[in-house]
N, C-alpha and C positions, 0 to 999 in steps of 0.2 A: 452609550449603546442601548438605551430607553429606546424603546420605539418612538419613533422622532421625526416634527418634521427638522431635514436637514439642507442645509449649504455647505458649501465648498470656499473655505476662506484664501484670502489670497495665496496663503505658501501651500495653499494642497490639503490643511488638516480641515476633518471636517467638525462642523457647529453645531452642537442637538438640542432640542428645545425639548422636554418629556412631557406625553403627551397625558401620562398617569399622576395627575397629582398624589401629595401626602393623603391627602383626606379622601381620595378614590382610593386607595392602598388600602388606607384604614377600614375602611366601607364592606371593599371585599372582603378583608380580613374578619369582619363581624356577620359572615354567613352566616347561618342557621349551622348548629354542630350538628344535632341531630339527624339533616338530611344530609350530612355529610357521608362521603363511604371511608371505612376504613382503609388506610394506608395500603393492608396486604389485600386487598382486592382485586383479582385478576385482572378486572375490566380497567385498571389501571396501566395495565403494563402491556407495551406488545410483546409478539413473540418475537423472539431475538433475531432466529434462519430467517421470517416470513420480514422483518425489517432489511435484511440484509439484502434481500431478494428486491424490496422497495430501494436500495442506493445503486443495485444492477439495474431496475428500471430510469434511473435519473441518469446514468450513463448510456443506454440505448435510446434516453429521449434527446442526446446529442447526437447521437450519428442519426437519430431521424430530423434534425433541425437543418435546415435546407441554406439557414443564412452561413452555417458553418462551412468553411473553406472546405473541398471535396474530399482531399486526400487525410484532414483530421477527421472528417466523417469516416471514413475507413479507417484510421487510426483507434477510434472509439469502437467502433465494432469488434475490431480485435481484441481490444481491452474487457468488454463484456466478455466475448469467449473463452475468454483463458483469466479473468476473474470466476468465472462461473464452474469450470472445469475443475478451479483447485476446491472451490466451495462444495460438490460433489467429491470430490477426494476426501478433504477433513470433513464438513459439517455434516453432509449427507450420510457419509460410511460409518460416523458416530453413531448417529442416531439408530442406522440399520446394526451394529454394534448392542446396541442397548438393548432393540430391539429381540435380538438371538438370543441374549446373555438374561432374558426378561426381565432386565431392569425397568423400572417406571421411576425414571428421574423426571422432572419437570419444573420448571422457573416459576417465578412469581406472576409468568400466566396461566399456571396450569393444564397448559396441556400435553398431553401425552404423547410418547415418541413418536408413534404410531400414526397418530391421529397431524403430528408434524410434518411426518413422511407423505403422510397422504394432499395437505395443505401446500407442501414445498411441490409435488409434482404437477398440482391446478397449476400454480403461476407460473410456473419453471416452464411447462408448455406452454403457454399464452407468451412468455416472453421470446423463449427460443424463436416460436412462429413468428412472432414479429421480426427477429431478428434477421429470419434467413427472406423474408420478404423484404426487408429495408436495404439489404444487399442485392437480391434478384432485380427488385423491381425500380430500384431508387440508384444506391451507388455505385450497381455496374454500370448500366444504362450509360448513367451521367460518364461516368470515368471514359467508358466507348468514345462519348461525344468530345471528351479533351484529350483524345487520342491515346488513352490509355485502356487496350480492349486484351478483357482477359474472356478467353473463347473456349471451345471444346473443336476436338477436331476434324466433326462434322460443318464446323462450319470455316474449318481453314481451306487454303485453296493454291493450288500450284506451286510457288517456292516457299508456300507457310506450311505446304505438306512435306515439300521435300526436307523443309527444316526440322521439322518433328521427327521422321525416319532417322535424319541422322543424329539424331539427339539419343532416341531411343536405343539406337543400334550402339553408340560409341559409350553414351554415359549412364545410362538406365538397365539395359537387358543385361552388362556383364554383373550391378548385385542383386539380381534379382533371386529369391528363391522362393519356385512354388513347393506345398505343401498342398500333398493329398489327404484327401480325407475316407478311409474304407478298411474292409476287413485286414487289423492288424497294424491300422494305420488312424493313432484316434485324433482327434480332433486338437488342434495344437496350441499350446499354449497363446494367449496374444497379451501382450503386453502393455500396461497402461499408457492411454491416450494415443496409444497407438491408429492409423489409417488402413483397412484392410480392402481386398477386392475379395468377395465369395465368388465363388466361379461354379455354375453346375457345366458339367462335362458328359459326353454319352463314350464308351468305348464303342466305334463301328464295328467291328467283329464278335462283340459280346452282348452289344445293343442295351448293357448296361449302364446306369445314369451312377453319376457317383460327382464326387465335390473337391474342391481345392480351395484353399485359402494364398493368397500374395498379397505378405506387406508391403504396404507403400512404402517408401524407405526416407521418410522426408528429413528423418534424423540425418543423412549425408549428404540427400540432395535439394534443390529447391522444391517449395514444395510447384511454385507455379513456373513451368520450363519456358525460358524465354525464346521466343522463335525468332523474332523480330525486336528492332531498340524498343518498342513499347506495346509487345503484344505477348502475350502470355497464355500458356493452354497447363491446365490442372495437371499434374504428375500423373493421378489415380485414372486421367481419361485419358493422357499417354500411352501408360501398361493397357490397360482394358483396348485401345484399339489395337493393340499385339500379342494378343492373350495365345491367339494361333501358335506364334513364335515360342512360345513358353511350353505349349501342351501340344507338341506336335503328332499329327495321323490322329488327333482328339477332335471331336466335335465339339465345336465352343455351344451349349443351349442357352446361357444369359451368364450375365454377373451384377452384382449390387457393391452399393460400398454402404460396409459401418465402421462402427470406433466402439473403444471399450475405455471405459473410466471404472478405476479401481481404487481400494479404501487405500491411500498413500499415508495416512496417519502412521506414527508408533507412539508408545511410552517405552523410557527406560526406565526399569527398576531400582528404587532407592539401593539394591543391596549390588549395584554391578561394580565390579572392582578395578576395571577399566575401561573406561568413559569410551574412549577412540572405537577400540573394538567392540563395546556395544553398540553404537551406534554402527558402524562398520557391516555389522550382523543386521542390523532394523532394516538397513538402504537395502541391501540382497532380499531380505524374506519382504518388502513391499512391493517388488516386482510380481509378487504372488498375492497379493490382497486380495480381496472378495472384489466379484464384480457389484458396483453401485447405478450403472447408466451402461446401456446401450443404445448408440444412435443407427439409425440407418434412415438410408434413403425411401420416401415417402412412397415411390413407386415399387418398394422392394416387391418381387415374388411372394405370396403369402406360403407354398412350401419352403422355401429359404428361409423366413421369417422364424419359422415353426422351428425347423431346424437349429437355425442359432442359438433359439430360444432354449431350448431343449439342452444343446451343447455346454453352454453359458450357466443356466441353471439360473437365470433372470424371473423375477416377477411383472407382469406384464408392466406395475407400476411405476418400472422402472427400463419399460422401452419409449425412446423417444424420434419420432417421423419427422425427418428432416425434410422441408421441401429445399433445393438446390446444394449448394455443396456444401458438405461439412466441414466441421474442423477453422474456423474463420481466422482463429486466433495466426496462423498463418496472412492475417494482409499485414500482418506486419511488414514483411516482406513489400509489398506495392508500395505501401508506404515509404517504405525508404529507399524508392528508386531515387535517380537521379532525376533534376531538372526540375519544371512544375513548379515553381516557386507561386505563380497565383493560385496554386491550391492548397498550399499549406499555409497556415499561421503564419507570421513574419517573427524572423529568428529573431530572440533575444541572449545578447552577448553581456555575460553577467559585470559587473564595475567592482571596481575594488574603493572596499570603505577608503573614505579623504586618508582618516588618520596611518593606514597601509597604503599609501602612495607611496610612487617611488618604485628605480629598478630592483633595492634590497633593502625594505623597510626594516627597522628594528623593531619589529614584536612587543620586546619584551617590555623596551622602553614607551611603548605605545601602550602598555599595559599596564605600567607603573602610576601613568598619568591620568589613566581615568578605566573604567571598566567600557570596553568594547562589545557592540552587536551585531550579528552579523544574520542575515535575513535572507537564505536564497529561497531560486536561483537568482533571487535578484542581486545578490552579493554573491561575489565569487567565491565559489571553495577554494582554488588554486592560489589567491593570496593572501588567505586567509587562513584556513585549518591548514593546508599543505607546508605555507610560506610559514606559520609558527613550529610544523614538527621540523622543517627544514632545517629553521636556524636552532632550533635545540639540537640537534642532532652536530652542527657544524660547533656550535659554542663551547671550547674547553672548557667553562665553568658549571655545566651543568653536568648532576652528577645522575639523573636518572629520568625517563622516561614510560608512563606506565599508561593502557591505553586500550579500549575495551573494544571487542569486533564481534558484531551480530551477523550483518553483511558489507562484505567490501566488495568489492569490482577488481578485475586485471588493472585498470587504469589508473588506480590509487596510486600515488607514491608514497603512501605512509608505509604498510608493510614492508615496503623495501629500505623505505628510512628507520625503521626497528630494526630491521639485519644490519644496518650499516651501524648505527648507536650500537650495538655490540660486539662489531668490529673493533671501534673505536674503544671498546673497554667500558662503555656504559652501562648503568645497570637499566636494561631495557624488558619490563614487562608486559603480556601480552595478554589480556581473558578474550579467551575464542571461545565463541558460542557454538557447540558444533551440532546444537540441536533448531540453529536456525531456521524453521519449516525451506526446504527444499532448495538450500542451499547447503545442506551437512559436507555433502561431498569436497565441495570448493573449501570452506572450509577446514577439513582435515586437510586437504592439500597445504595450506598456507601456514597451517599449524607444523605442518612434518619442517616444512621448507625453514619456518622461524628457529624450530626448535638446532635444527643443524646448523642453523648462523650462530647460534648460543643467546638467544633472546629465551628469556623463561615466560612457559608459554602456559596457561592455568587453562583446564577445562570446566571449570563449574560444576558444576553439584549437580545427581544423575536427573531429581526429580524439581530442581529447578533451573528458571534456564535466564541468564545475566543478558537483560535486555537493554540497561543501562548504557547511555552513552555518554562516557569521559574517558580528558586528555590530562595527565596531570604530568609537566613538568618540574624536577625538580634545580633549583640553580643554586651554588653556594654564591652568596653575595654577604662580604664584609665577614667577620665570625659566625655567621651563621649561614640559614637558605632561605630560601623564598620558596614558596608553591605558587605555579601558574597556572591555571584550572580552565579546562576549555567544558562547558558541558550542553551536547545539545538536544534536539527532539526528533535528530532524524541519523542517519546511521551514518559512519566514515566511508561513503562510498561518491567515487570525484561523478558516475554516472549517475545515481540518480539526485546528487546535489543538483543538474540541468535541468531536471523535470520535478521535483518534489518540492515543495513549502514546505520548510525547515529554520527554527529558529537556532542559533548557539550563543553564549555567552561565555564570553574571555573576561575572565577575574584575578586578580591578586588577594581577594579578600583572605585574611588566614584563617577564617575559621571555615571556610567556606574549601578551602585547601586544603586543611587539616578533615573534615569528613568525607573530602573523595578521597584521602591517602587512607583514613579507617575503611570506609570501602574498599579498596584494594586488598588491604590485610584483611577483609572479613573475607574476601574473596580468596585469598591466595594462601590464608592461614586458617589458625583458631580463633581468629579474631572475633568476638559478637560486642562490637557497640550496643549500651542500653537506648542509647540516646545522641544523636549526634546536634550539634549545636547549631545549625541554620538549615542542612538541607532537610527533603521530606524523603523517606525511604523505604520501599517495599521490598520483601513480604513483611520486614517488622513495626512500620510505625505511620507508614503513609495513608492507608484508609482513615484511619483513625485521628489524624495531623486536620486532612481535607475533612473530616466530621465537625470538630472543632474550630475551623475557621468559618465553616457553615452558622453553627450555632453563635460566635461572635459575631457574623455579622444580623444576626437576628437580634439577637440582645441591644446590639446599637442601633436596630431599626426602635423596638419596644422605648429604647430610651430618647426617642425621636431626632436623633441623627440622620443622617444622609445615608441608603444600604443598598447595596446591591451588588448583584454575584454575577460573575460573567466568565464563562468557560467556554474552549478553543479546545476540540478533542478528535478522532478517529471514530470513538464510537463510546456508549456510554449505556451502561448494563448491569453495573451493579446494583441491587436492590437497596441497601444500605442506603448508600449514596443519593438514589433518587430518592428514595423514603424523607430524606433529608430537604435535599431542594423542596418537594411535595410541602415538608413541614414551614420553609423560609417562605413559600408561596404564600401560605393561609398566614400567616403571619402578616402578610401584606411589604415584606422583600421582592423588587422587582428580580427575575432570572433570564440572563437571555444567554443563550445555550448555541454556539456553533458546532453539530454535530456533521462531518461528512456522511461517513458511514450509518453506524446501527444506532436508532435512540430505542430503547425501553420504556423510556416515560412519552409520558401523554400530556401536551403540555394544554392548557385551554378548557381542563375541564370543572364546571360549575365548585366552588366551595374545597378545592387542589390544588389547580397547577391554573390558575387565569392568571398569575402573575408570571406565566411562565412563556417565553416563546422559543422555540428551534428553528433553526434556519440551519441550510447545509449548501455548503458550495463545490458545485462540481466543476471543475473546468479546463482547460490548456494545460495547465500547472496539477499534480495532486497535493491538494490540502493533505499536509501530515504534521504541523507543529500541535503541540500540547499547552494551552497556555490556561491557568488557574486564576484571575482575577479577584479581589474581595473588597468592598469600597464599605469605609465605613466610618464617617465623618471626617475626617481631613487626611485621613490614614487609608494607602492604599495597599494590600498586601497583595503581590501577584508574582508566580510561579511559573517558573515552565520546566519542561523536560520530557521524558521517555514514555510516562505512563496514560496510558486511556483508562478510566472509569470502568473497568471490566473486574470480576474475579479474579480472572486467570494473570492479568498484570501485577493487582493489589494481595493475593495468595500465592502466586507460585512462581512469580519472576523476581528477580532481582530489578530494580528500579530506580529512580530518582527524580526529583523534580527540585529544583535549585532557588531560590530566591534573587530575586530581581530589583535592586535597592538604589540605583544610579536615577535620580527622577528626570535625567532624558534619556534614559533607554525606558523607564517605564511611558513615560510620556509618547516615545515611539509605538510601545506594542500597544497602546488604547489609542492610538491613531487607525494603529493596523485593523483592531477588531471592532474598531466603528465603522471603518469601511466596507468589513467584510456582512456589517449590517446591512449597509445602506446599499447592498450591492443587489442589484436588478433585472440583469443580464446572465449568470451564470448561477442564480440562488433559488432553494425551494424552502417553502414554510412549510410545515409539519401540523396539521389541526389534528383537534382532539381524538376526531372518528381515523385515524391513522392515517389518510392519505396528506401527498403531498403535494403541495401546488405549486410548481413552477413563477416565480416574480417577473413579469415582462413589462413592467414599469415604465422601464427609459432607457437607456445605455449606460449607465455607471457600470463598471466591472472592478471589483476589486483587485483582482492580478493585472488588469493593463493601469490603474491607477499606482499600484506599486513600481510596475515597470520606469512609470514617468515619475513619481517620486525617488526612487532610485538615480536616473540619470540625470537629475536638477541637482541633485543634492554633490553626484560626481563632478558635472559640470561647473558648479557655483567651485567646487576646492578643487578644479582644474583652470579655470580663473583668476583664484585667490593665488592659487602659486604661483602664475604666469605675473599678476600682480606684482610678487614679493622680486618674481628674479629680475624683472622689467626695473624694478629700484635698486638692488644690489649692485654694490660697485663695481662689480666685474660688469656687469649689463654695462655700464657707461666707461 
């Protein structure tokens, strides 16, 4: 994973030639100390928000890429929207937080919360504009032209009016409720992310002007009202042309629409004495958060404006002019009409690993014979994570089931296969995370639901939160038991297994058994392991583990071996950490860094980080596996699991990252992240001065090369078997 020139060998993996010799290594490594900067250098590190805001930009420069099928280009859009939405909910309202409480916390870039606030609102506008012109002017348009026309109802016409009327009248006006706004009558609460219509009114007999507010209701209904099989008009411009209907013998004088984004964050307190119910109390009093964003429309009334403003108790810094409609994260919806198949991506149907072939594979015995990896969406979740809690769950000889939830999905059948293991009499445990950001709710639902089937259900500790994902079965075999270890980088949910890059590993190893089963008990007990014997573990020993493999593989660059470090992450932030790489840099250690999300470090810069490159891939699939590489003369030590390079991972979650010792499953995952190198189509590089450049090279994509490495690999042991039964005596 050297920057390289590369091929593509005959079975798919690819061939690097490094383009860095040793003695260029060395070279740089003998920079001038002196005009070197120190490590804590601001101009070293970006800002964390203003990074985060640059991985929103590498997602809106897909919905503005025109080779992209139309209905993913809306797809993306939506994903900006309601990425962007939550990051004003937590990061923004932090900061405005700090702001009030005048704290001056600030990162290893030094600046001030303030001065954050002000930096996050430049781009945040510039991108938003972009966003509602890439819509107005680019994806409606087009979507019109392949018969998918989402309209307002000025420009519907004879039975696309009569269809709105009765859409209006049957399923709209009966929940409608306006709220007046006047003496006695104050201005009414609105509730996060909510869609509103300001309505100014005149009473004709009093010829006084006065105000009402009507939610949009899109919480029950769609938001875009279908009139027609593929014609659609805005909800908000529904209500607004029947506003009459609403305020009758009222003179309608205009209406606007905004939205209100509010601080949705909480913390729970170390001393709270029941987890459920604290949290239970956070979800209610966050409907009440500080306003952090209001949008409205660009033509609003400048006294309505004022008004709102006024109402709200917003800083101007924190109004934002929408040119066309708000609220995007709604095309989700367009998105998943029916039909259109030339506008969306072409579906991929995930395979099931050779060795879980078969209508009722044996797991476990599959597990005995060699440690399994499982790679989606390009590998199935359903015969794989599902099909091993299945057969635990059905096997009399297993006597226990224990099994960690951050977020799950309705569609899982694990949590129902834990009520059922407890039916059966097994001993079935469950760590629910109920402080999952903004899935708490679901959540405690599945936790109540566990706990009444008699699954024992652990909620974690108030000020940390078990982000950790493992499966550990337990089986009695011969006089003793076996531990089967499932542990992966992405959560137990069957939905976003389809869409997420997620790596898992199925082991028997025991010792590797024996530290997820101490995790449990540290979890579910008094347990505190000093030390656990292969995995890596946060909050107590994982920074500090990833320090020390940094510095070995420095030592064995110094002692002229073969080095270099290669990490697969979400996002990467901790100062420590980079400090570290920064230091394997100047040492003349190459670093190559797949970062999607947030990088902090700067990689490229003179007498630091030139040994260093970042690339992030954004694309069809979200990159989400974790994987830790160390290459260090014949020795390769490489890790995956749960955790990102962040503080808040390696300080306040619970954690894990597992070792990976099978040399064709390692062999696999330095397939995968040389590809996700050489990829040219869906990847951006990261220079020094912080922007990042789009790679438009050629057509390699790392997700469609996986797609076709995955179904070679089915196909070649759907073959093989067809082979074996074609000679069995039963065949003849």
């Amino acid at each position: 994973m050297n920057d390289a020139e590369e091929a593509a060998e005959p079975d798919g993996t690819v061939a690097t030639v490094p383009l860095n010799s040793a003695d260029e290594a060395d070279e740089a490594a003998g920079t001038d100390e002196e005009s070197r900067p120190p490590l804590d250098s601001p101009e070293l590190y970006h800002n964390r928000e203003l990074s985060w805001l640059d991985f929103s930009d590498r997602v809106l420069q897909i919905a503005e890429d025109e080779s992209v099928p139309l209905l993913e280009r809306a797809k993306f859009l939506a994903i900006f929207a309601g990425n962007l939405d939550e990051f004003f909910m937590v990061r923004v309202a932090g900061l405005h937080d700090q702001v009030d409480a005048g704290i001056d916390s600030r990162g290893p870039d030094r600046m001030a919360p303030g001065e954050t606030i002000d930096r996050i609102a430049e781009c945040a506008v510039e991108l938003a504009n972009r966003h509602s012109r890439q819509f107005e002017q680019s994806v409606r348009p087009a979507l019109a032209e392949s018969g998918i026309r989402i309209i307002s109802c000025e420009q519907c016409e004879g039975a696309e009016l009569e269809a709105v009327e009765h859409r209006f009248r049957e399923q709209i006006f009966p929940v409608l409720t306006p709220l007046a706004v006047g003496p006695g009558r104050p201005f009414p609460y609105i509730s996060n992310l909510s869609l509103s219509l300001a309505v100014r009114l005149r009473d004709p007999d009093s010829e006084r002007q006065t105000f009402a507010r009507v939610k949009v209701p899109k919480e029950v209904l769609p938001r875009f009202v279908r009139i027609q099989r593929d014609t659609f008009v805005p909800l908000e411009d529904v209500i607004a042309r029947h506003l009459d209907l609403l305020f009758p013998g009222m003179e309608i004088l205009g209406h606007d629409v905004f939205r209100v984004t509010r601080d949705a964050d909480f913390t729970i307190s170390d001393e709270a004495d029941d987890l459920v119910r604290a949290v239970e109390d956070e979800l209610r009093r966050r409907r009440f958060g500080e306003v952090v964003r209001l949008e409205v429309g660009a033509d609003m009334e400048p006294m309505m404006r004022e008004k709102l403003v006024g109402w709200l108790d917003v800083e101007e810094r924190q109004i934002y002019d929408v040119e066309g409609l708000l609220d995007l994260a709604d095309l989700w919806q367009i998105h998943g009409i029916d039909g259109h198949g030339e506008l969306r991506e072409p579906a991929w149907s995930p395979v099931t690993l050779p060795a879980l072939a078969g209508e009722k594979p044996d797991v476990f015995e599959a597990m005995r014979r060699e440690d399994l990896l499982v790679h989606h969406p390009y590998d199935s979740f359903a015969t794989s994570v599902e099909r091993f809690v299945e057969q635990a769950v059905e096997d009399p000889d297993v006597l226990a089931l224990k099994l960690t939830v951050y977020r799950t999905s309705g569609e899982s059948g694990l949590v129902p296969a834990l009520i059922r293991a407890a039916e059966l009499g097994k001993q079935a445990v469950c760590m629910v995370e109920l402080k999952a950001r903004f899935d708490e709710r679901r959540n405690i639902e599945w936790a109540r639901t566990m706990e009444e089937a008699g699954v024992h259900v652990v909620y974690g500790l108030p000020g940390i939160k078990a982000h950790v994902k493992a499966l550990l079965v337990v089986r009695r075999e011969g006089s003793g038991v076996r531990h089967y270890t499932q542990i992966g980088t992405g959560n137990y949910n069957a939905k976003t297994a389809r869409i997420y890059e997620d790596l898992g590993l199925f082991t028997t190893d025991p010792d590797i058994g024996a530290d997820v089963a101490d995790m449990f008990n540290s979890l579910t007990g008094y347990a505190r392991p000093r030390r656990y014997r292969k995995v890596l573990t946060a909050p107590t020993h994982m920074r500090e583990s990833v320090l020390e493999e940094i510095e070995s593989t420095v030592e064995a660059h110094r002692e002229g071996q073969h080095a270099r470090i290669v990490m697969k992450m979400n996002s990467l932030v901790d100062r420590r950490c980079i400090e570290a790489l920064y230091e394997a840099s100047r040492a003349g250690v190459r670093v190559d860094l797949n970062v999607r999300g947030i990088s902090c470090l700067r990689p490229g810069v003179d007498g630091v980080s030139e040994n260093i490159r970042v690339v992030s891939i954004v694309g069809h699939v979200l990159e989400h596996s974790r994987v830790y590489m160390f290459e260090r003369g014949a020795e390769t030590r490489l890790y995956l699991g749960s955790a990102d390079l962040m503080p808040r991972n390696l300080d306040t979650r619970v954690e894990m990252l597992a070792p990976v010792e099978d040399p064709s499953l390692k062999a696999e995952i330095e397939d995968t992240l040389e590809r996700c190198f050489a990829d040219d189509s869906w990847s951006w590089e990261l220079d020094a001065h912080g922007a990042w450049h789009r790679r438009r090279d050629g057509e390699r994509s790392v997700q469609h090369e996986l797609m076709e490495r995955a179904a070679r690999r089915a196909a070649a042991a759907e073959a093989q078997a067809g082979g074996r039964r074609a000679r069995s005596p039963a065949a003849t």
